[in-house]
C-alpha positions as CSV (number, residue, x, y, z in Angstrom):
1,X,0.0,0.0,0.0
2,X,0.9,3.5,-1.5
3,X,0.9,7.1,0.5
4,X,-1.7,8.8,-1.3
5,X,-0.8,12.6,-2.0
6,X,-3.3,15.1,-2.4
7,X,-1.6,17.4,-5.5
8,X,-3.4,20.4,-3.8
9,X,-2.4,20.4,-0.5
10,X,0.3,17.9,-0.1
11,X,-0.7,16.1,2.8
12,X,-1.4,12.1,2.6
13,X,-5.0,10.3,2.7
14,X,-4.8,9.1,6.4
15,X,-6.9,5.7,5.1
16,X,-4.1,5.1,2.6
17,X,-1.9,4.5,5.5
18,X,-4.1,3.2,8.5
19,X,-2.3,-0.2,8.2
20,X,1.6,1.5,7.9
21,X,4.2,1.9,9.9
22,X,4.4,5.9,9.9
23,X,8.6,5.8,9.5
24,X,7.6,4.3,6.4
25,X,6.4,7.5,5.5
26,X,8.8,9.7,7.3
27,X,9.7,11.0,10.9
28,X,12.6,11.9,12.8
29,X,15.4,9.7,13.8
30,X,17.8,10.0,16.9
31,X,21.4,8.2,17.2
32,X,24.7,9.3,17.8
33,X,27.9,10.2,15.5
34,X,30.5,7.2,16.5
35,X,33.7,8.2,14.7
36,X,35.8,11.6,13.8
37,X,36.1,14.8,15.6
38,X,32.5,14.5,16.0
39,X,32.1,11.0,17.4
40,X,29.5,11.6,20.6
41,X,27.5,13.9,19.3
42,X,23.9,13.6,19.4
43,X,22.0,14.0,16.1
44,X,18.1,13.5,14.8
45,X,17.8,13.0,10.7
46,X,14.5,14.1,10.1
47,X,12.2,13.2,6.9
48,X,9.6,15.1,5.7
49,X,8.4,12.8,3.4
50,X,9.1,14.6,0.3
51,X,12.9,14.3,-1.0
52,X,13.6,17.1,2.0
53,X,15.6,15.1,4.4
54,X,17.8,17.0,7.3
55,X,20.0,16.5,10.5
56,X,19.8,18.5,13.3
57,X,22.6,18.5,15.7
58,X,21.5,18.3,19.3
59,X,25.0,18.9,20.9
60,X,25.8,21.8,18.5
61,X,22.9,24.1,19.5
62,X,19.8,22.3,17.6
63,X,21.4,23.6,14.5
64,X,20.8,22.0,11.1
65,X,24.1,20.3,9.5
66,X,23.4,18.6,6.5
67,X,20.2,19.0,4.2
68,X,19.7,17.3,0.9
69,X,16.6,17.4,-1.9
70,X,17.0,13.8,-3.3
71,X,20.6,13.2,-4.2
72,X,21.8,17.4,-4.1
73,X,23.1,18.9,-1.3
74,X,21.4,22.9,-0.1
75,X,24.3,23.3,2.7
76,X,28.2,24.0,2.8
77,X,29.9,21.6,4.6
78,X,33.4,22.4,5.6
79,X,36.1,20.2,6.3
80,X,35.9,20.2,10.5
81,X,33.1,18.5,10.1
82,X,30.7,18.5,12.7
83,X,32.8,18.2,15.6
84,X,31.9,17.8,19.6
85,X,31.4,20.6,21.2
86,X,34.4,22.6,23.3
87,X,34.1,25.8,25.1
88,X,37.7,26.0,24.0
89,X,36.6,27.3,20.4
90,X,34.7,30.4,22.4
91,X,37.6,32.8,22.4
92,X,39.2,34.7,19.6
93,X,38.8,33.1,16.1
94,X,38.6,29.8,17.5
95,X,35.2,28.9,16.1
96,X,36.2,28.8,13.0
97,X,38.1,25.8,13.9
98,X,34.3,23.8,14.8
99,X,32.4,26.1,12.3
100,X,31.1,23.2,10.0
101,X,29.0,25.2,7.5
102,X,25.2,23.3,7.7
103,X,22.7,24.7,6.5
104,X,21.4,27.0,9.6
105,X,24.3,27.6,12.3
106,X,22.9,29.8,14.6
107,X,25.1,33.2,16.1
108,X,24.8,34.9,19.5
109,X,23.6,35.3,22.1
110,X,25.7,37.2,23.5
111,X,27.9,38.9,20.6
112,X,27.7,38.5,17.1
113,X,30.6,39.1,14.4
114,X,34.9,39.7,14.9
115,X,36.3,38.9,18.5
116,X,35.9,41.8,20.7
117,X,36.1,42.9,24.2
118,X,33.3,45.2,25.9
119,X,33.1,46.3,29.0
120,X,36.0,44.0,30.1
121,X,34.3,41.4,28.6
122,X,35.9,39.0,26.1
123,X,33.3,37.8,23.1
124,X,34.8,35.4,20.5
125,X,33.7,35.3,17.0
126,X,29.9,34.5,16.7
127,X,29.4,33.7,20.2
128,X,28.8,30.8,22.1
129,X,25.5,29.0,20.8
130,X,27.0,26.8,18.3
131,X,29.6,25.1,21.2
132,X,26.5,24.5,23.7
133,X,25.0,21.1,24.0
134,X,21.1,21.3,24.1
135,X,18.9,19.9,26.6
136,X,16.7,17.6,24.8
137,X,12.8,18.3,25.6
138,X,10.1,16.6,22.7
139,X,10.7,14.7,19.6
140,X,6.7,14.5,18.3
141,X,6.7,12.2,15.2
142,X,3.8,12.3,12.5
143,X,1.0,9.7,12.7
144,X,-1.0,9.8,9.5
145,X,-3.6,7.5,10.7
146,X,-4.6,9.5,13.8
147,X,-4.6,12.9,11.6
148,X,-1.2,14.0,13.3
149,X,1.0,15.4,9.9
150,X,3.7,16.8,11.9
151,X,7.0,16.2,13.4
152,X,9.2,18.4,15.9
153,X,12.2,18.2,17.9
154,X,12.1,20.9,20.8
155,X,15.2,21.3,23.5
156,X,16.6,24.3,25.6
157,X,20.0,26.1,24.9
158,X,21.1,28.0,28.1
159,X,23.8,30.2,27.6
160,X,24.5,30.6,32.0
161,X,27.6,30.8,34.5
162,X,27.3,31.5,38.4
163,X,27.0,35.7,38.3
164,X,25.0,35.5,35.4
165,X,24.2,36.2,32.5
166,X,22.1,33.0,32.3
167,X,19.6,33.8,29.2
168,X,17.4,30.2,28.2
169,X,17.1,29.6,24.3
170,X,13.8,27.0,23.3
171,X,14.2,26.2,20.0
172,X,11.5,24.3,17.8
173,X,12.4,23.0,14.8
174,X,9.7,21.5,12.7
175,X,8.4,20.0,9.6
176,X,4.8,18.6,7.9
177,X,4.5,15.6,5.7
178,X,4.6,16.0,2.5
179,X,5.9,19.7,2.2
180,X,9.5,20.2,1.5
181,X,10.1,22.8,4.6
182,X,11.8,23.6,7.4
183,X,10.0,26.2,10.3
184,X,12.2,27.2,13.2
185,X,10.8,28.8,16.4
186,X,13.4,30.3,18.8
187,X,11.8,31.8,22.5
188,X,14.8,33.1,24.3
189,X,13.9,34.4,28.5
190,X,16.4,36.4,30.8
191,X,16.2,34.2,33.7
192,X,19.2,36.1,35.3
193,X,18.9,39.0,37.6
194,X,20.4,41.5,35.4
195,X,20.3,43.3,32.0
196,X,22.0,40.8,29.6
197,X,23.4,41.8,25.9
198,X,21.4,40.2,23.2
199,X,21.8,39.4,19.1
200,X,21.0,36.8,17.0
201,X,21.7,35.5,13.6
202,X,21.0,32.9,11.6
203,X,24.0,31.8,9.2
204,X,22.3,30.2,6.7
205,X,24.6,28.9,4.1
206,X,24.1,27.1,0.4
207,X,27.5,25.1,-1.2
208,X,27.5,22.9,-4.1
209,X,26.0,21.6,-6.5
210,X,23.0,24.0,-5.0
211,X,25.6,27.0,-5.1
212,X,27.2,27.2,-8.5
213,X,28.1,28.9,-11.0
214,X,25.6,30.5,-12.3
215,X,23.1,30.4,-9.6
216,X,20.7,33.7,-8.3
217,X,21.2,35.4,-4.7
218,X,17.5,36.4,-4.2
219,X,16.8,39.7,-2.1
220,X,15.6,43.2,-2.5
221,X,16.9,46.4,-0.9
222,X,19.8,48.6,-0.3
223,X,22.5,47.0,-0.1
224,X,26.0,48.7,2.4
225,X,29.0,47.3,1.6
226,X,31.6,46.4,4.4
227,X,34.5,48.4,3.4
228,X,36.8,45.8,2.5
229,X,34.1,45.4,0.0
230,X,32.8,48.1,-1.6
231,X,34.4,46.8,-5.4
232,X,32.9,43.4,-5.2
233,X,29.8,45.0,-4.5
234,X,29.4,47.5,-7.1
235,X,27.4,45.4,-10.1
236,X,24.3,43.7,-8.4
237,X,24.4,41.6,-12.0
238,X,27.3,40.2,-10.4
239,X,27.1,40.0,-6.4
240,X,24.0,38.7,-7.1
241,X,24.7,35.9,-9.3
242,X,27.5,33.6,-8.2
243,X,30.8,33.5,-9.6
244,X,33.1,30.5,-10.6
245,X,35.8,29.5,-7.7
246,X,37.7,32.8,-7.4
247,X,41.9,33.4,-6.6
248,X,41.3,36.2,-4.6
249,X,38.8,34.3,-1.8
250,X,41.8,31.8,-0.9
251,X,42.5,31.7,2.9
252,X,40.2,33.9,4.5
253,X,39.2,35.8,1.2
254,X,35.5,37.3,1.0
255,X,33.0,39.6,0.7
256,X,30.4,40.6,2.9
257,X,28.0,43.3,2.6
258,X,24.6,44.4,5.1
259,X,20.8,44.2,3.2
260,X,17.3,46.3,4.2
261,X,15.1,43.6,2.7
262,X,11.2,45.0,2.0
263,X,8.9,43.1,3.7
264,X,5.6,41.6,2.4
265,X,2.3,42.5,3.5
266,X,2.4,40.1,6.4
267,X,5.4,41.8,7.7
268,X,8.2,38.8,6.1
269,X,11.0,39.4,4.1
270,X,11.5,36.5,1.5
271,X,15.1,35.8,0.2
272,X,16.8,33.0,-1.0
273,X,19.1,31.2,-3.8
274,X,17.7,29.7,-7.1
275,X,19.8,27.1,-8.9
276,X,17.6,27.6,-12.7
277,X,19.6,25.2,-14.3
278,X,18.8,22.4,-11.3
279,X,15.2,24.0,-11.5
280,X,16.0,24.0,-7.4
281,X,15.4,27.0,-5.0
282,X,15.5,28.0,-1.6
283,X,13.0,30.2,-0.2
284,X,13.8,32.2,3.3
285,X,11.0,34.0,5.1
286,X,11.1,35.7,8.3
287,X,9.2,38.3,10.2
288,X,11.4,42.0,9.5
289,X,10.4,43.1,13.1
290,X,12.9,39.9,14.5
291,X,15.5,40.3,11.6
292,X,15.3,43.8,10.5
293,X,18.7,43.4,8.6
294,X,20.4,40.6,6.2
295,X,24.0,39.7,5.9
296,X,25.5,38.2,2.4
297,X,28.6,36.8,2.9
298,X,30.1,35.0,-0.3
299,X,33.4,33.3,-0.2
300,X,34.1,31.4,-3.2
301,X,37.2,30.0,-2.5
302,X,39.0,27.1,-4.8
303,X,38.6,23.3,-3.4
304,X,36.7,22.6,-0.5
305,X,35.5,26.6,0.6
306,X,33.1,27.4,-2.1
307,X,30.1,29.0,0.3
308,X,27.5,32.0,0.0
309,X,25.5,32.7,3.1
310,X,22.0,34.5,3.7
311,X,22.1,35.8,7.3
312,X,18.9,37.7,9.4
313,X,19.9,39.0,12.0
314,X,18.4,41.2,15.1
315,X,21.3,43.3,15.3
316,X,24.6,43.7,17.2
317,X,27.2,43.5,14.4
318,X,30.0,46.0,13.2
319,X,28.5,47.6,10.2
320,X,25.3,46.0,10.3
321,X,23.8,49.4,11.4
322,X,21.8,47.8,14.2
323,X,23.1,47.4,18.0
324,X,22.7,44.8,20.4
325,X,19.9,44.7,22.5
326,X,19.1,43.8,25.8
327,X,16.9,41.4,27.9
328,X,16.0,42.5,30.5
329,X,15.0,40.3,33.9
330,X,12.6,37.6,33.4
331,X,12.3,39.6,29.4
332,X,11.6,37.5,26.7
333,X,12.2,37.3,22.8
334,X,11.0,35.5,19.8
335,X,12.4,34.5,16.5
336,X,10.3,32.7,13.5
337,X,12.0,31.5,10.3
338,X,10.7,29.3,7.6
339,X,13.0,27.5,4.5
340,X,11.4,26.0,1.6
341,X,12.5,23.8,-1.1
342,X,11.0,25.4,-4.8
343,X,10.8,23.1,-7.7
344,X,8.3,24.2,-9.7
345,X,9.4,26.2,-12.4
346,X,6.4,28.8,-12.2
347,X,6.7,28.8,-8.5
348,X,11.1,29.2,-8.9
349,X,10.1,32.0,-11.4
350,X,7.6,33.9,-9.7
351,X,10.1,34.1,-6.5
352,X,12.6,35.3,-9.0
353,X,10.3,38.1,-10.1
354,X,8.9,39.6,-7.3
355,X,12.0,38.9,-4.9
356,X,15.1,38.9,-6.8
């Protein structure tokens, strides 16, 4: 016995699968990574149901490593791998050093962007989020036959120390059967006794054979240069269309500039990458009032560091135009961001032409 999809909606015909197992339809799988740097690590694979399948790593923050539609890879991968966790990586550049691309590695909360020290404080880059271990709370799985279409896995982040700051991140991470998406829900709450600095980004990143040559940056607005990258910049015909491997982004080669994204009438911005010649996009949408600026970072490097990243962020980074906020006691804020797999080619196109 067959799933029977609905065309319309794209949900299944619970009576097609009353007598099924529902992993035969899809779910979300936990086990651990046995071997490598990252051999411990907790991870859940999760299938949608549709060629959309995903891993989330538990111990790296509830981020999302790899993600593949059928037999292509969306995400960069770099060659750390995902690696255990180490509050060694927190200071200086040292995250680079765990920083294993995935399709959604999270920045904050704390500090986001270059190493700095504030207020006697030292921040490394990005923060501490990616190197922290989640507290595991719910994995819901789908059950087609009792009308239940979705799966989740929910745990709790807490970036704490004795003296505070101790700020609690809940994140939700979920998907429906039969639609090729991915819907994260972030709650952070102060739980400390004082003010504590807040920012948060998402570092969204596409490699190959999504990201090629060839392939569209979708998003709208003005676009501010950093000023090591006011020339690459210049031609959106070109920043906005990836390039070959380039000489010049060996090492730590790049560009990165800061976006205003328009929102919709809903109040989301919609950006993304489409591959035309895969017929393959990816469509980001997130509420402007969270993220009310984008990063693009492009470093097309030669061999294995060939990466373009979509970034919201809430604010807090050098040249972003945006500070860091702050929670206050008991405060609490929420973050909402949606991915979604295009393959129709009316769908890709219409995203192309009201978006791109």
């Amino acid at each position: 016995m067959r799933p029977n999809r609905r065309r319309s909606t794209g949900r299944y015909d619970p009576a097609s699968v009353l007598f099924i197992n529902p992993a035969q339809v899809g779910g979300i799988e936990t086990s651990v990574l046995d071997d490598g740097p990252g051999r411990g690590v907790r991870i859940a694979w999760v299938n949608t149901g549709t060629p959309l399948r995903y891993k989330v790593l538990i111990d790296r923050g509830l981020d999302i490593a790899d993600a593949f539609y059928g037999a292509v890879s969306l995400a960069f991968l770099s060659l750390t791998g995902p690696a255990a966790p180490s509050r060694a990586l927190d200071s200086g550049l040292d995250w680079l050093r765990g920083f294993y691309g995935g399709l959604v590695c999270s920045c904050g909360p704390e500090h986001v962007g270059a190493p700095t020290t504030i207020d006697g404080v030292e921040y490394g880059l990005h923060g501490r989020h990616s190197n922290t271990p989640a507290t595991l709370e719910a994995v819901r799985q789908p059950d087609p036959a009792a009308g239940v279409e979705e799966m989740s896995i929910t745990g709790v982040v807490r970036t704490a120390r004795m003296f505070g700051p101790n700020v609690e991140l809940r994140r939700t991470i979920r998907s429906t059967l039969g639609s090729p998406a991915i819907h994260i829900h972030d709650e952070f709450l102060n739980r400390g006794n004082e003010p504590a600095r807040h920012c948060w980004l998402l570092h969204i990143n596409f490699g190959w054979p999504l990201l090629e040559k060839g392939s569209r940056l979708v998003y709208r607005g003005p676009v501010v240069p950093r000023a090591d990258s006011v020339r690459w910049f210049t031609d959106p015909k070109r920043y906005k269309v990836a390039r070959g491997p380039v000489r010049s982004h060996c090492g730590a080669g790049e560009a990165v500039a800061f976006v205003d994204p328009p929102a919709d009438r809903d109040g989301l911005c919609h950006v993304g990458i489409v591959n035309e010649r895969l017929e393959l996009a990816v469509e980001i949408a997130y509420p402007r009032r969270q993220f009310p600026r984008l990063v693009n970072w492009q470093h097309f490097g030669p061999g294995g560091e060939y990466v373009t990243a979509l970034e919201p962020i809430s604010g807090g980074m050098t040249g972003c135009g945006v500070p860091a906020g702050v929670l206050r006691p008991g405060q609490g804020r929420s973050y909402d961001c949606s991915l979604t797999v295009l393959t129709d080619p009316r769908r890709i196109k219409a995203f192309l032409a009201r978006w791109g």
